[in-house]
C-alpha positions in Angstrom: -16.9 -23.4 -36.0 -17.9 -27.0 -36.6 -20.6 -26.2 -33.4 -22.0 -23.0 -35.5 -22.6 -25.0 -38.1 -24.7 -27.7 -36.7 -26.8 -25.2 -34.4 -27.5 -23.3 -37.7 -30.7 -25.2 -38.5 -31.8 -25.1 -34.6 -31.7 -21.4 -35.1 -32.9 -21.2 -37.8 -36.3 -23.3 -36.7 -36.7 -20.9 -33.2 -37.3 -17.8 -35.3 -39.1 -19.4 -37.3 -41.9 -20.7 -34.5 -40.8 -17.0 -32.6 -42.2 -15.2 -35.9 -45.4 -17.6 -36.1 -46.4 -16.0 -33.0 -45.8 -12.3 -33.5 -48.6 -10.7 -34.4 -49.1 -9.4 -37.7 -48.9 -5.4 -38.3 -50.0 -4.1 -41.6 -48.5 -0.4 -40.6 -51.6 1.6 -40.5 -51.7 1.5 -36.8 -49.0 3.3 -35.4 -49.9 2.5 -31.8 -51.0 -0.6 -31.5 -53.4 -1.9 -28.9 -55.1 -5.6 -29.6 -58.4 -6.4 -28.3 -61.5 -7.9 -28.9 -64.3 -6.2 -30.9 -67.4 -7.4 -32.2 -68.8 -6.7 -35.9 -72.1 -5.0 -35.6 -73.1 -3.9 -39.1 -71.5 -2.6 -42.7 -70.7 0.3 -44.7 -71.1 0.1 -48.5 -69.5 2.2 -50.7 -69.4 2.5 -54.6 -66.5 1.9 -56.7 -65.8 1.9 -60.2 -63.5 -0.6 -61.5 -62.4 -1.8 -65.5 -65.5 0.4 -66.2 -67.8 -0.8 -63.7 -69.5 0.3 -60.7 -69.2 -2.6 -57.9 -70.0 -2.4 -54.0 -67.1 -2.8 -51.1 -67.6 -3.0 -47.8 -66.1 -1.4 -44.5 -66.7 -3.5 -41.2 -68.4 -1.4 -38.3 -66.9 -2.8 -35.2 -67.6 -1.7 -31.5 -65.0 -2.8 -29.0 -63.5 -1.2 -25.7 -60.9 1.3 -25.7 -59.7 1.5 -22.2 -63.3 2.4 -20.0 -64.3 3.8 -23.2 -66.7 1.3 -25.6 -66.4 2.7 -29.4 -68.2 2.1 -32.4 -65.9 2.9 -35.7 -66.0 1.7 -39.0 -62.6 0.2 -40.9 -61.1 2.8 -43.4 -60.1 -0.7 -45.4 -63.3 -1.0 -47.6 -63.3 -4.9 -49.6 -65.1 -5.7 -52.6 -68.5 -7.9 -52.2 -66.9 -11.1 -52.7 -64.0 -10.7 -50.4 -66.1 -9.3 -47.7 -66.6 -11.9 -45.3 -68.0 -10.7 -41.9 -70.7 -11.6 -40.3 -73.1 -9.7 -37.9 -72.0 -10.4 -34.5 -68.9 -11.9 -35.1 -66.2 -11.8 -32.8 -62.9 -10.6 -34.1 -60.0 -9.5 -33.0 -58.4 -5.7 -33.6 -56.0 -3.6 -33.0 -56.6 0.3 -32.5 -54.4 3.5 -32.5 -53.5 4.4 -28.7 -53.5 8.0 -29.5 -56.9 7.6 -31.9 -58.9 4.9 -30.7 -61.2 5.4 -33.3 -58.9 4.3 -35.9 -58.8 0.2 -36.0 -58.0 -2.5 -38.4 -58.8 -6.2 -38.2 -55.9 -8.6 -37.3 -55.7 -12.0 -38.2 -57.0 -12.1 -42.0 -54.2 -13.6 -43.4 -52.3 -14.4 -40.6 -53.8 -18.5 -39.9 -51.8 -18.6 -43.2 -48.8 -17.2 -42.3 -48.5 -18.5 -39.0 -49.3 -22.5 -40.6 -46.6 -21.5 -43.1 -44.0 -20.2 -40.5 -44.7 -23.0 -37.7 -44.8 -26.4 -40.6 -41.3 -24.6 -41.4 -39.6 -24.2 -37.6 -40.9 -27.3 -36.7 -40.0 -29.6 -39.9 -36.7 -28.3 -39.9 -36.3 -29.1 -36.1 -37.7 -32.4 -36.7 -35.6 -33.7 -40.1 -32.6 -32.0 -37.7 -33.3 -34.1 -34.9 -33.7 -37.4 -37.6 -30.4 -36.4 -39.3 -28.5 -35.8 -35.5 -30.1 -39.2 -34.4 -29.5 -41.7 -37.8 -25.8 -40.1 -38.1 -24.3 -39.5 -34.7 -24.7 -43.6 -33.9 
């Protein structure tokens, strides 16, 4: 029991770092496949909001499915001041197997998460390893 205890923390760090490194699935690809893609232009779209009329864009992307090379446009359109692609910019994406056409862009908010999830496992292994060392002499 006494061993549980102490290897709770050690655990407790691993899926932390394991988690840091799984990629992050929003749900609106059901078969995932991540590759590389490259942004070659914009849609714009109008949108009213609180009683105004403001512009979101949707990234057009063209990237290799398999031996095919498709050009799609995300169905996630952003507002003008979160959009923040550029014209030939590399970016990663995952597309539907079954519908290659369908992508999204990974990786938004996951440099975030990830520096959140690894500070985490890897603090906690460190202050373990302090705590093991300054009261097992």
């Amino acid at each position: 029991m006494i061993f549980f205890l102490e290897a709770v923390p050690i655990v407790i760090a691993l899926i932390c770092i394991g988690l840091a490194y799984l990629p992050e699935r929003r749900g609106k690809v059901k078969n995932p496949v991540y590759t590389e893609g490259e942004i070659i232009g914009k849609n714009v779209q109008r949108v009213q909001r609180n009683k105004s009329e403001l512009e979101a864009f949707a990234p057009i992307c063209r990237y290799k499915a398999g031996e095919r090379e498709i050009t799609a446009t995300s169905r996630e359109f952003r507002p003008d001041w979160q959009y923040s692609y550029l014209n030939g910019q590399q970016v990663k994406i995952c597309y539907d197997k079954q519908q290659p056409e369908i992508f999204e862009i990974c990786g938004n908010g996951s440099e975030w998460r990830k520096g959140v999830l690894l500070t985490a496992g890897i603090g906690t292994l460190v202050a373990y390893i302090v705590l093991l060392l300054q009261y097992h002499e």
